[in-house]
C-alpha positions as CSV (number, residue, x, y, z in Angstrom):
1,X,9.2,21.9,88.9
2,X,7.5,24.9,90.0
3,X,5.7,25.7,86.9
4,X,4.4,21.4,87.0
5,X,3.1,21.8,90.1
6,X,1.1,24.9,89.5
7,X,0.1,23.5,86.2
8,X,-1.2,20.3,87.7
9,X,-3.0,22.0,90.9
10,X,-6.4,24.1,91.4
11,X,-7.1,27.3,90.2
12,X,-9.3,29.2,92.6
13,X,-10.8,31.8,90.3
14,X,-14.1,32.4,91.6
15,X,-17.8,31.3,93.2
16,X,-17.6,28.0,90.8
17,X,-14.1,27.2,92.0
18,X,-15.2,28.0,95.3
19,X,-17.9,25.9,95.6
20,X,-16.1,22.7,93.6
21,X,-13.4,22.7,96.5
22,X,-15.8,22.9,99.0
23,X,-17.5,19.6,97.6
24,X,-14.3,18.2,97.6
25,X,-13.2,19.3,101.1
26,X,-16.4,17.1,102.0
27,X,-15.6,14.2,100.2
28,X,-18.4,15.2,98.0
29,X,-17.1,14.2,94.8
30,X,-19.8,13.9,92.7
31,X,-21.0,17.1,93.3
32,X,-17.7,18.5,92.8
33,X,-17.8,17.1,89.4
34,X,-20.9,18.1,88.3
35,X,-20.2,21.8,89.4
36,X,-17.6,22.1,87.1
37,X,-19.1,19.8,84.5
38,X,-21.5,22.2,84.1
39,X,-19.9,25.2,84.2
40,X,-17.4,24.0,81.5
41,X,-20.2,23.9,79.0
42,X,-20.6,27.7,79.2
43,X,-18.6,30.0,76.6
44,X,-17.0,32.0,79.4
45,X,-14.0,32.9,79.3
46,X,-13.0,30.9,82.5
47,X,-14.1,27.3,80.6
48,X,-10.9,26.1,80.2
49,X,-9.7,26.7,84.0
50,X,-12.6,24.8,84.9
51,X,-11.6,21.9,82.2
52,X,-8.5,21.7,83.8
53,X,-9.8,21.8,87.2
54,X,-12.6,18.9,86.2
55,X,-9.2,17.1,85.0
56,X,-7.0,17.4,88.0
57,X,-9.8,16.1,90.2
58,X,-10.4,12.9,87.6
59,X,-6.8,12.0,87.7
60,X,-6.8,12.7,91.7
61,X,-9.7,10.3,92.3
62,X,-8.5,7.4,89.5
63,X,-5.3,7.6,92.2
64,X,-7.3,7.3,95.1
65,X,-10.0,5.1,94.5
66,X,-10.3,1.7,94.6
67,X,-12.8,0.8,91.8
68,X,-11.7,1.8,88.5
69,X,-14.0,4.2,86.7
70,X,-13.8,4.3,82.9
71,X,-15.9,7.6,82.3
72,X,-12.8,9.0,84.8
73,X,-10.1,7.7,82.1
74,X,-12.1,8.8,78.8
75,X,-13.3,12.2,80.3
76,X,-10.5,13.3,81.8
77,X,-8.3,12.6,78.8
78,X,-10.8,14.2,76.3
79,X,-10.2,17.1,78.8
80,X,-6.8,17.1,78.5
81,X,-6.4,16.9,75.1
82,X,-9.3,20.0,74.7
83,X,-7.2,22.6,76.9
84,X,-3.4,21.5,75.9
85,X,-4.1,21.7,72.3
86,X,-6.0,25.6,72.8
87,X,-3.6,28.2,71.9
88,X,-5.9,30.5,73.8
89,X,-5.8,28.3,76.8
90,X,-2.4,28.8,76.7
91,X,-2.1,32.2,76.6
92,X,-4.7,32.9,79.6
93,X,-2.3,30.2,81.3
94,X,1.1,32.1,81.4
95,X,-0.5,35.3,82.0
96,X,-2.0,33.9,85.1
97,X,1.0,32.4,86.0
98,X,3.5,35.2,85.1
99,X,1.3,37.8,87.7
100,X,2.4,34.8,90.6
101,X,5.9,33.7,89.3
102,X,8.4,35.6,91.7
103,X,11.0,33.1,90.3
104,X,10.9,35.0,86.9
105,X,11.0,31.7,85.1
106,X,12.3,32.3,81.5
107,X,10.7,32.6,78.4
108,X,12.2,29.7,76.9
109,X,11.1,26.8,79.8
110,X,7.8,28.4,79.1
111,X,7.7,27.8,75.6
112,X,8.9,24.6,76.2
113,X,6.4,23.5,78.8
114,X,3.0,22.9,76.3
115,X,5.4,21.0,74.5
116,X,6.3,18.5,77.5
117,X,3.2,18.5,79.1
118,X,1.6,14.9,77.2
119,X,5.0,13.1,78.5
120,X,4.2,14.8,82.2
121,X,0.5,13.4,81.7
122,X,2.2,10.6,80.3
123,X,4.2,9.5,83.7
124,X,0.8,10.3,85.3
125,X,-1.3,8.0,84.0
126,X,1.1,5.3,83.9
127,X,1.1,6.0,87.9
128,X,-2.5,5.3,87.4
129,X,-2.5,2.1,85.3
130,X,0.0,0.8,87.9
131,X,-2.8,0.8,90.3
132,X,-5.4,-1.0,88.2
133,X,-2.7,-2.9,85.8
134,X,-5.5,-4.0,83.5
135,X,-3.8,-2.1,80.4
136,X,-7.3,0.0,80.1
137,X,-5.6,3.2,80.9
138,X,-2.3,3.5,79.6
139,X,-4.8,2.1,76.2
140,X,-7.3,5.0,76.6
141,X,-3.9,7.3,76.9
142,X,-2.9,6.2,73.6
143,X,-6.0,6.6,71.7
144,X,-5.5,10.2,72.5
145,X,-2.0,11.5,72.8
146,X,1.4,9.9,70.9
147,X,3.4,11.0,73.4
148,X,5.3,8.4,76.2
149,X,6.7,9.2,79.3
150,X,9.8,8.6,81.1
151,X,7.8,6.4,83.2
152,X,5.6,4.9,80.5
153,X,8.6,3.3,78.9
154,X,11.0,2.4,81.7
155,X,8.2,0.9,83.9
156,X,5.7,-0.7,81.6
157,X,6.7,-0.5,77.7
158,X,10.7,-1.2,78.0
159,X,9.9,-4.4,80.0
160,X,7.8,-5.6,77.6
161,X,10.0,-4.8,74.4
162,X,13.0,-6.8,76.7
163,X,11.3,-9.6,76.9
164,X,10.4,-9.6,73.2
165,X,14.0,-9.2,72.4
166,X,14.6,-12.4,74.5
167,X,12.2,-14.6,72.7
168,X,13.4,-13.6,69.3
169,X,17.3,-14.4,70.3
170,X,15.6,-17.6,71.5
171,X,14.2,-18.2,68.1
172,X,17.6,-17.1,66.1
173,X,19.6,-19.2,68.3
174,X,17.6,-22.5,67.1
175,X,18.9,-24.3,64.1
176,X,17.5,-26.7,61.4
177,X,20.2,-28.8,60.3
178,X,20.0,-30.3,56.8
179,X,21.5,-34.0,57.5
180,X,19.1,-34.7,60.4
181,X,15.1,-34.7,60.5
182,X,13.7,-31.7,62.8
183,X,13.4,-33.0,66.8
184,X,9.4,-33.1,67.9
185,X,10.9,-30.8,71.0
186,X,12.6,-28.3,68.2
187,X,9.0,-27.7,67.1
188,X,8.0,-27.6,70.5
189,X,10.3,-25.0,71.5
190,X,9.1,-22.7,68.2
191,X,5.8,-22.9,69.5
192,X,6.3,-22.0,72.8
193,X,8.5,-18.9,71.6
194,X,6.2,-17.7,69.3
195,X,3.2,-17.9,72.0
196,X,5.0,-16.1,74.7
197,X,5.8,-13.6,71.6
198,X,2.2,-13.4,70.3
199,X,1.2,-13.2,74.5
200,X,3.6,-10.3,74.5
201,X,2.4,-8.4,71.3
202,X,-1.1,-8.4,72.5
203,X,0.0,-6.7,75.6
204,X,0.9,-4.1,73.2
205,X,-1.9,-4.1,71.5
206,X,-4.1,-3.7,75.3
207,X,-1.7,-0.9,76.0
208,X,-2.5,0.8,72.7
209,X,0.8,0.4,71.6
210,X,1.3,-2.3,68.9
211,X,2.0,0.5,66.3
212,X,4.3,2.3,68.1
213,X,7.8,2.5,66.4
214,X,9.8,0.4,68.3
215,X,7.0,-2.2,68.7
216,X,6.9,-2.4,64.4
217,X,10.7,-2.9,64.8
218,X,10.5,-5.5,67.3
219,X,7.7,-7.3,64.9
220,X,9.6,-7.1,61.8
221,X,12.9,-8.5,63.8
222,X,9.7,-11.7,64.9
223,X,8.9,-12.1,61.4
224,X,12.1,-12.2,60.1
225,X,13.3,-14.9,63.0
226,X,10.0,-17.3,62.3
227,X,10.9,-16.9,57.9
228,X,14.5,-17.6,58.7
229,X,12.8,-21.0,60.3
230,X,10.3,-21.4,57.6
231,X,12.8,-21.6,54.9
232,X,14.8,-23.8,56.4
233,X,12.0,-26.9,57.6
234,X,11.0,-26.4,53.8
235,X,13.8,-26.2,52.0
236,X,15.7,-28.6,54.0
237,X,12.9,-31.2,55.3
238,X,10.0,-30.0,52.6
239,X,7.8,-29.2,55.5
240,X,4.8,-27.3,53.7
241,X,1.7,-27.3,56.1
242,X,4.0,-26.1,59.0
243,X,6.2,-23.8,56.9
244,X,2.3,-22.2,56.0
245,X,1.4,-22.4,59.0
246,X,4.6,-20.3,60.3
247,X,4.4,-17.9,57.4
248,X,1.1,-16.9,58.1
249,X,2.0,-16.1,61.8
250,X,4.8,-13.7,60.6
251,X,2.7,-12.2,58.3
252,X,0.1,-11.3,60.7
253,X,2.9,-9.6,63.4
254,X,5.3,-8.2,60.9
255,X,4.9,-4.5,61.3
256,X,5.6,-2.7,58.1
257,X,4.7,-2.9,54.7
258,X,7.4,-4.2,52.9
259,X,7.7,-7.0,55.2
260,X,4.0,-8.0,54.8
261,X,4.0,-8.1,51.1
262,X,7.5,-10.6,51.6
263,X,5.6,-12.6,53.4
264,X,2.6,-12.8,51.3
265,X,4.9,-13.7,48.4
266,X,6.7,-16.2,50.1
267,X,3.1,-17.8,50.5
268,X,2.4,-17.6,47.2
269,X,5.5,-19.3,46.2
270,X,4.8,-21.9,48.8
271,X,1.0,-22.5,47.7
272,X,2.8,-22.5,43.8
273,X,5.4,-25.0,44.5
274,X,2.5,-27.5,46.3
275,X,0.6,-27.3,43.3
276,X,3.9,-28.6,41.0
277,X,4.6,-31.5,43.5
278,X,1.1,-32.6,43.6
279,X,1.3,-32.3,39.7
280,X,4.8,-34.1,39.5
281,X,3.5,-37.1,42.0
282,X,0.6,-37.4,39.5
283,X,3.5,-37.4,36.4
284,X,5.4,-40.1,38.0
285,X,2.5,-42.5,38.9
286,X,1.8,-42.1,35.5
287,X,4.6,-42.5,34.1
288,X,5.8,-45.5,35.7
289,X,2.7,-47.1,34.7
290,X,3.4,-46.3,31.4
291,X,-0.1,-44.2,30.9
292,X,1.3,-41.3,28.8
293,X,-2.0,-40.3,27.3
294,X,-2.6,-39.5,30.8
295,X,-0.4,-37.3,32.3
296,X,-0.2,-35.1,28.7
297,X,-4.0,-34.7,29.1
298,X,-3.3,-33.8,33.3
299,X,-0.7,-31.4,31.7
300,X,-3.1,-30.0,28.9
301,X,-6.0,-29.4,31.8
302,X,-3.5,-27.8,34.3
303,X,-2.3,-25.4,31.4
304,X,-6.1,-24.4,30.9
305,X,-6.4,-23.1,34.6
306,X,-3.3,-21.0,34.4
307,X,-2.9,-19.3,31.5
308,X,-1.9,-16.0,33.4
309,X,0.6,-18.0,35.6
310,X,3.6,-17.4,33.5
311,X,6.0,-19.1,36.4
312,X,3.6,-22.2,36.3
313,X,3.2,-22.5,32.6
314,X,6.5,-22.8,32.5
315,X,6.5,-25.5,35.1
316,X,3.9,-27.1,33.0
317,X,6.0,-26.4,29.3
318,X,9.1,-28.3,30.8
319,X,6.8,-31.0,32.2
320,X,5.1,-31.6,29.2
321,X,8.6,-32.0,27.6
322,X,9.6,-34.5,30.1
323,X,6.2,-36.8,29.2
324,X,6.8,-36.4,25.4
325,X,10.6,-37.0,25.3
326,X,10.0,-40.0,27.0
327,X,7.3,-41.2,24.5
328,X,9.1,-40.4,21.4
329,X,12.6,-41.7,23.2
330,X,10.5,-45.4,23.9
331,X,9.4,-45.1,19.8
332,X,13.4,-44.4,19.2
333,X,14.8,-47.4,20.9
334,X,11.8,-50.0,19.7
335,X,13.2,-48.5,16.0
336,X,16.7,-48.9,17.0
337,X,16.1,-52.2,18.3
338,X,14.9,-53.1,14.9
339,X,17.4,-51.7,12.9
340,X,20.1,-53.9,14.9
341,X,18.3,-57.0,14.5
342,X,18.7,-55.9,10.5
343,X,14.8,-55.9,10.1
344,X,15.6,-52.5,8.1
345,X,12.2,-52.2,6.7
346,X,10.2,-52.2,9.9
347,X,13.0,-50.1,11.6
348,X,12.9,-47.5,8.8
349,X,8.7,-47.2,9.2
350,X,9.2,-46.8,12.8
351,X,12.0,-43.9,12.5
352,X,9.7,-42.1,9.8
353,X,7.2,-42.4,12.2
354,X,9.4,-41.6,14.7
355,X,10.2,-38.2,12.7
356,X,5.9,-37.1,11.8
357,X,5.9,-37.0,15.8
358,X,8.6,-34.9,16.8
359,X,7.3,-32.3,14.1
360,X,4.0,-32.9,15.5
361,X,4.6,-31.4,18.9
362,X,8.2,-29.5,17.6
363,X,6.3,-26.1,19.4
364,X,7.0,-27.1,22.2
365,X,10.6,-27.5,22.4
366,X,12.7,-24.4,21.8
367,X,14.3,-25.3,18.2
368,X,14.3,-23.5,15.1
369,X,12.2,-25.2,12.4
370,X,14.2,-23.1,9.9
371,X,17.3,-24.6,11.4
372,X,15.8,-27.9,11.2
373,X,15.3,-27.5,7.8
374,X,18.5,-26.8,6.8
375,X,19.9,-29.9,8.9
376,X,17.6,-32.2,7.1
377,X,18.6,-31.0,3.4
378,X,22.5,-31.3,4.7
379,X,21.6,-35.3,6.0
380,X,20.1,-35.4,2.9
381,X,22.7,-34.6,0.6
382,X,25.2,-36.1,2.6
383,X,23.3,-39.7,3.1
384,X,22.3,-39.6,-1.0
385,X,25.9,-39.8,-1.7
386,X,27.1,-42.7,0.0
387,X,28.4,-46.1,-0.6
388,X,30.3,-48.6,1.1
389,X,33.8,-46.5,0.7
390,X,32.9,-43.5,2.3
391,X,30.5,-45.0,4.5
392,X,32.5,-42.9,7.7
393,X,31.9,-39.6,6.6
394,X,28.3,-39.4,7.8
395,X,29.7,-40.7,11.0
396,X,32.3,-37.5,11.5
397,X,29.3,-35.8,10.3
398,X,26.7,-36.9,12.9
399,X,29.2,-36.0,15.8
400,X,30.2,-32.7,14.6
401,X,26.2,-32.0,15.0
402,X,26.0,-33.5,18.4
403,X,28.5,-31.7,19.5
404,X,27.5,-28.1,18.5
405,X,24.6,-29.5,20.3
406,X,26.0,-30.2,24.5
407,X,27.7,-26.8,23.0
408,X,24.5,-25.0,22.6
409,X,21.8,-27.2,24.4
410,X,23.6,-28.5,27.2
411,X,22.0,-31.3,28.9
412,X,18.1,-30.5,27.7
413,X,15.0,-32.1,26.4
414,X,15.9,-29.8,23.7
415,X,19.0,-31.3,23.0
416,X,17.7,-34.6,23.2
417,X,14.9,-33.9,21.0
418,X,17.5,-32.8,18.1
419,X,19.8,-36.2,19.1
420,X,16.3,-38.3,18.3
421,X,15.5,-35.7,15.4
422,X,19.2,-36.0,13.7
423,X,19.6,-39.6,14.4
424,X,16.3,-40.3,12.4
425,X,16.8,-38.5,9.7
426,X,19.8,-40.5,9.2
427,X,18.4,-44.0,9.5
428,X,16.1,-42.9,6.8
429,X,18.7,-41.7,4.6
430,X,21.2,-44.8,5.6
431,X,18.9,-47.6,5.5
432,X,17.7,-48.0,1.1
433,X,21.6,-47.6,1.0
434,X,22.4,-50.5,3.2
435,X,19.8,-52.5,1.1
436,X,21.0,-51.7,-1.6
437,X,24.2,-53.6,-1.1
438,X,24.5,-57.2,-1.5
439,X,28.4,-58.1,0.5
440,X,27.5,-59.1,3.9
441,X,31.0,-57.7,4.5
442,X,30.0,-54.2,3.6
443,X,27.0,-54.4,5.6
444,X,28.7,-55.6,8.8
445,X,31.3,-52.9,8.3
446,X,28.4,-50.2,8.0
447,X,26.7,-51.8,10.9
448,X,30.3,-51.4,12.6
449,X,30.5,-47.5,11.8
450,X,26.7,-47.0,12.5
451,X,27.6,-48.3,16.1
452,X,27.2,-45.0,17.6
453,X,23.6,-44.2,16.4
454,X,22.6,-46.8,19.0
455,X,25.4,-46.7,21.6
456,X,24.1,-42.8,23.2
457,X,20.8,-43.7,24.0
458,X,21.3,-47.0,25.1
459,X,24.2,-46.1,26.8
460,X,23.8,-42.5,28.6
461,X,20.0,-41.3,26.6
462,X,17.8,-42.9,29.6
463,X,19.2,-40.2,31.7
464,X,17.2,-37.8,30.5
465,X,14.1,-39.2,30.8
466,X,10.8,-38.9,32.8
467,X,11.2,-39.9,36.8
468,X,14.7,-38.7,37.5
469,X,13.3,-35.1,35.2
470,X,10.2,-34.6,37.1
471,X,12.2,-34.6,40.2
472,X,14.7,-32.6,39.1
473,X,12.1,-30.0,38.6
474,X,11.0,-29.8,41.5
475,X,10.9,-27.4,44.0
């Protein structure tokens, strides 16, 4: 304690001390400061005693007076930081010292002491900022030195990290429930937390702290609290504008990197997923008013504005599958319909037209046209070699296929693509036989057999189609 006090007191080395103290002794304080302000200036030897002499008297007079002086703070800090960083002012200082140390204090507090001295100034100026408590000085502190005092953080930072800590248990502890819409005082409550939080952070950011370590902590744990919100109103409640909204808050107080660039992703993901539900709203209007043309050419225009949005042309492929599935699947059943009221020639047109449009847009769907090929030789073969007796073989045929299909293609556009596809191909294979043959008997028992090229898309083939689709792919 010795060593502080001598450090932090006037050094009466000669006719400039002299006369400074004098001034002083006379409440004369201007005076004194301009003694030593101009004898600081000079390149003797004594400069730096003076500095620190010009600096005790700053701090003395910020403690005393009433009205705060800002030229005070920034001089006497730039002062500060000149002689505590000067090795040489160092050295003259412990030879001094040593010469009027009859306590022998050892070499290793003294080698400590430079290295202590910012926290000491520290506790000081914090003494100050108590007086004033406008956050100017403790800001101007931090501008120049890193270092925090005992008193810095257990009088003025530590309250304020507390009471941060508070308001982010406040926002964990509040829950979105899934089942039940999000209470107007629920929102209320978020806002009010994350203004006392924000009112809080900008204290920081007055005290020339914000960047501190803990403070980043104490940002990242805000941001992460608000996102754990965020993705809950949205995912459960699809609350976009005030999921943004709460998004770009954390953003803005996160306090490291890698949390930024989360949130800025989760934005983008956000802004992405608008887009597709503005674009599946637009599908479905469209599609139930049975204006196709229209939501392919929506689709085509969308695909021209993101062509380096992989994630969204995908969106788009798998839309666009949706709209043409459902047109070729409306062609399949007015065929179909046809073919069961036995108007075979009109059914048969319809299927082959049915067929030149699925190759049409095939690129679109994931299927191998060699593959295809090679199915529609087999139903070839197989369908020129029929007659009344062996009439069921193309039906054990047909339902090995669509059953290596669920295998394989699952419940897909794909899939039901290759259903229309196969099915087609075997009307026009089946249909110049069933002409062909004159006993009404033979024809209802092929009708009989043929039962099941109608029954799956009647029966469960709607399912797959546009509304209930577009939904689906939502997000």
């Amino acid at each position: 304690k010795r060593l502080i006090n001598y450090f932090f007191w006037f050094e009466i080395q000669d006719s400039v001390d002299d006369k400074a103290v004098e001034f002083i002794k006379n409440k004369s304080f201007g005076n004194a400061i301009k003694t030593w302000s101009i004898s600081k200036q000079s390149n003797s030897i004594k400069n730096n005693i003076y500095k620190k002499n010009l600096a005790i008297l700053y701090c003395l007079l910020l403690l005393t007076e009433t009205e705060q002086n800002k030229v005070y703070i920034e001089d006497s800090l730039t002062l500060w930081k000149s002689i505590t960083e000067s090795d040489k002012f160092w050295g003259d200082f412990f030879k001094v010292y040593k010469l009027n140390d009859d306590l022998d204090t050892s070499t290793v507090i003294l080698n400590e002491f430079p290295k202590n001295v910012v926290n000491i100034l520290s506790d000081i100026y914090t003494d100050i900022e108590k007086r004033y408590k406008n956050n100017l000085v403790l800001a101007e502190f931090s501008k120049v030195f890193k270092g925090k005092g005992t008193k810095l953080e257990a009088e003025i930072l530590n309250p304020v990290f507390e009471e941060i800590t508070s308001y982010i248990e406040s926002l964990n502890n509040i829950k979105i429930s899934k089942d039940t819409p999000v209470e107007v005082d629920t929102y209320k409550d978020i806002k009010l937390f994350i203004s006392n939080l924000q009112k809080l952070f900008n204290q920081l950011i007055d005290l020339g702290f914000y960047d501190d370590s803990q403070a980043k902590k104490l940002r990242d744990q805000t941001a992460i609290a608000i996102r754990r919100i965020v993705l809950d109103i949205y995912n459960f409640h699809g609350e976009h504008e005030k999921a943004v909204g709460l998004l770009n808050i954390a953003q803005q107080i996160s306090g490291t990197d890698g949390q930024e660039f989360v949130f800025k992703e989760d934005l983008k993901i956000l802004e992405k997923n608008k887009k597709q539900n503005e674009i599946s709203d637009a599908l479905v209007n469209f599609v139930k008013n049975e204006q196709f043309e229209k939501a392919l050419k929506l689709i085509e225009d969308e695909e021209e504005n993101v062509k380096n949005t992989s994630d969204m042309k995908q969106f788009l492929k798998v839309q666009k599958k949706a709209i043409i599935s459902n047109i070729l699947g409306k062609k399949y059943q007015e065929a179909t319909e046809l073919f069961n009221k036995k108007d075979f020639t009109e059914a048969n047109e319809l299927y082959k037209d049915l067929i030149a449009l699925i190759w049409k847009d095939i690129d679109i769907f994931d299927l191998n046209r060699e593959a295809l090929d090679d199915i529609i030789k087999d139903i070839n073969l197989r369908t020129s070699g029929l007659n009344a007796k062996n009439f069921a073989q193309i039906d054990t045929y047909r339902n090995q296929l669509v059953s290596e299909i669920e295998k394989k293609l699952g419940d897909t556009y794909d899939a039901v693509i290759l259903r229309f596809f196969i099915d087609a191909y075997v009307h026009v294979g089946v249909i110049p036989i069933i002409k062909k043959l004159n006993s009404r008997n033979n024809i209802a028992n092929i009708l009989y057999i043929l039962g099941w090229l109608t029954v799956w898309f009647n029966g469960v083939g709607l399912i797959f189609f546009i509304i209930g689709w577009i939904y689906k792919n939502r997000n």
